[in-house]
N, C-alpha and C positions, 0 to 999 in steps of 0.2 A: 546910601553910604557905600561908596567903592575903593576907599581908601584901605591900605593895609596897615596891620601892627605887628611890631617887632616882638617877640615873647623869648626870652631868654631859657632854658629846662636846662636840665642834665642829659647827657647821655649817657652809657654803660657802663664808660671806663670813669663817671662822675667828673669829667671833662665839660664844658661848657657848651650849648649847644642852639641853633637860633632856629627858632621857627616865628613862620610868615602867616597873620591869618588874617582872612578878613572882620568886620566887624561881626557878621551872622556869624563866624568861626569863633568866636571870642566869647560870644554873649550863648552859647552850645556846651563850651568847654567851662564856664560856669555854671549851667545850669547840669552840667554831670558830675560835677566835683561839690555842688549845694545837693544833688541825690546820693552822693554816696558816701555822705557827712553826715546826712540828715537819718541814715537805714544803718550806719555801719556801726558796730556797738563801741568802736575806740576813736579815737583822734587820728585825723588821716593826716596823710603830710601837706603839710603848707601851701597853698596855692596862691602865697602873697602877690605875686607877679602880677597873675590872673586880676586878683585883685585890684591894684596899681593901673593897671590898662582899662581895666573897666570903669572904674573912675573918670580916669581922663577922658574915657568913650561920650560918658554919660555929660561930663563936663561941654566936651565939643558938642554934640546933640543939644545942650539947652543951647550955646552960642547958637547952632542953626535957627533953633527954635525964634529966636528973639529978634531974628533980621528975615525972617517969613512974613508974610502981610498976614495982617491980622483978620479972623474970621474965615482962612484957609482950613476945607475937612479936614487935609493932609495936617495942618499943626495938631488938629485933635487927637489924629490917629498916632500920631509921634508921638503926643503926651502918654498918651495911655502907656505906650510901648515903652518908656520912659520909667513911667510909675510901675512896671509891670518889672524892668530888670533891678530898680533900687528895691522890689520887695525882694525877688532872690537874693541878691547881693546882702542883704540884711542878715534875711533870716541863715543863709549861710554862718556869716558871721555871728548871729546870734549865737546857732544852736555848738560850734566852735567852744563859746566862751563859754558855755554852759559843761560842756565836755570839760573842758581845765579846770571849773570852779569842782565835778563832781571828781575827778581822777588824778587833780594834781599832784600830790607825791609820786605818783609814779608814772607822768609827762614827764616830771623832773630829772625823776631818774633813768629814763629812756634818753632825754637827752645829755645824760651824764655821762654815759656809755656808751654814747654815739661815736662810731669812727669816723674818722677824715672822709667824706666824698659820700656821706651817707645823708638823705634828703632826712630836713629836720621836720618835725611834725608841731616845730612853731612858729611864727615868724618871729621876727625882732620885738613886734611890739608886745605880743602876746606871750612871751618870756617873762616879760617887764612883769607886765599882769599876774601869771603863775608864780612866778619869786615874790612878789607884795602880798597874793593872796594867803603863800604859806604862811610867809612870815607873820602878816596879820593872822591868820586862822591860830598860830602859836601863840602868839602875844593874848589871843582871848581865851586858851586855853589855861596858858597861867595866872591871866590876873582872875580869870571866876572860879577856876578850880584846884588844878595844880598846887599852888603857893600853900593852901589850903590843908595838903596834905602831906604825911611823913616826907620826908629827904628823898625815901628810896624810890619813892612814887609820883615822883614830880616831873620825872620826866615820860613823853608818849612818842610813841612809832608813828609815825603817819602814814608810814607804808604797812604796816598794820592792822592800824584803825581805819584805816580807807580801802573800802572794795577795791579791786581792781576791776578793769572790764568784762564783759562775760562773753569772750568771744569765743566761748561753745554756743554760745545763741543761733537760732535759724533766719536765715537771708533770702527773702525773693533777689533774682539777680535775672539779666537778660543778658545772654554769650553775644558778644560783639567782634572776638577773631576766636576760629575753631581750636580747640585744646583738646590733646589727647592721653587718656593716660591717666587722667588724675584722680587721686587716690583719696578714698572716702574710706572712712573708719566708722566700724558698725554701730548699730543704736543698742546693741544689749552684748553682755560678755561671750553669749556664747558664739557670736558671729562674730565673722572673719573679714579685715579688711579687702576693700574690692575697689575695681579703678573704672570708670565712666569716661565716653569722649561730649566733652564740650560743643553741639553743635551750631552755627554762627545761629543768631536770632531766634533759639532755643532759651526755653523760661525753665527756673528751677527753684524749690525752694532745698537750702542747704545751710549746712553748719558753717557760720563764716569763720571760723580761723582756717578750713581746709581751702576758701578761694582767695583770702586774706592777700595774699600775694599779685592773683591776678585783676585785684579789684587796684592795688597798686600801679601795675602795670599796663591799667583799662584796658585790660581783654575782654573784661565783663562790666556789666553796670546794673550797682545797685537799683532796685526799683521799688 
């Protein structure tokens, strides 16, 4: 496959922005965006696009597939490769949907305070889904409980009653462009913040809210 595809991102000023990959580029930047979904304790931002082109990748490769002579190694080996990106691609999406079912009131609310030009951490469709799940999650908390009880008690927080993420939690991560500087807050009170440099293809285990940023910006990758 030497064909290229168009991937639409953001750049910095949240201006529009076009990158060119190939297929091995495409089916890379999914499998680090399905590791850093899969390790990271919140909802990361949307990689619909990613999504969308892989699709259609996947779609083109069975067309190949189906005009190869049949009984060719080379169709097997496709297959497999085939069956090997629809499981990332899934399980991405899976564990996603699983993040919004466990954290949604406060997806919701993160994207309520979203600014203009700021990368959403849902797509379209998975909105749909987070607003139906609330509303259902509400609608079963009044008809089995709520209704049930006094006036003043009827009504529930869900920002609340639902954890929020624990992103003091610890992160294996592997540095992918060098960073310097960066500031790591102590494990006990009586110690003092201190700053670490980042170096390329250096492994660490650390608190993800302090790389939170650079896992955004894949400087690092979760592992």
């Amino acid at each position: 496959m030497t064909e290229v595809l168009d991937l639409h991102g953001q750049d910095s000023d949240g201006g529009s922005e076009e990158m060119v990959l190939t297929p091995a580029e495409l089916i890379e930047k999914l499998e680090q965006a399905w590791m850093n979904e899969k390790f990271a304790p919140e909802l990361l931002e949307s990689k619909a696009e990613i999504v969308e082109c892989v699709m259609e990748q996947l779609e083109h490769m069975e067309e190949n597939l189906r005009r190869a002579k049949k009984g060719d190694l080379k169709v097997s080996i496709h297959r497999m490769e085939m069956e090997r990106i629809r499981y990332v691609l899934s399980s991405y999406l899976r564990c996603r949907l699983m993040k919004i079912e466990k954290f949604f009131p406060h997806i919701l609310e993160k994207e309520k305070v979203r600014t203009e030009g700021e990368p959403s951490s849902l797509s379209p469709e998975e909105f749909v889904f987070a607003k139906e799940y609330m509303d259902h999650t509400e609608t079963h908390f009044k008809n089995v409980a709520l209704k049930h009880m006094p006036p003043n008690l009827q009504k529930v927080d869900l920002l609340r009653a639902v954890p929020k993420p624990d992103l003091d939690s610890y992160v294996f991560l592997r540095v992918k462009e060098r960073q310097e500087n960066i500031l790591v807050e102590p494990e006990a009170d009586e110690q003092r913040d201190y700053v670490i440099d980042l170096e390329v293809g250096s492994q660490h285990l650390i608190r993800y809210k302090t790389i939170a940023p650079l896992v955004a910006s894949g400087a690092v990758q979760l592992i």
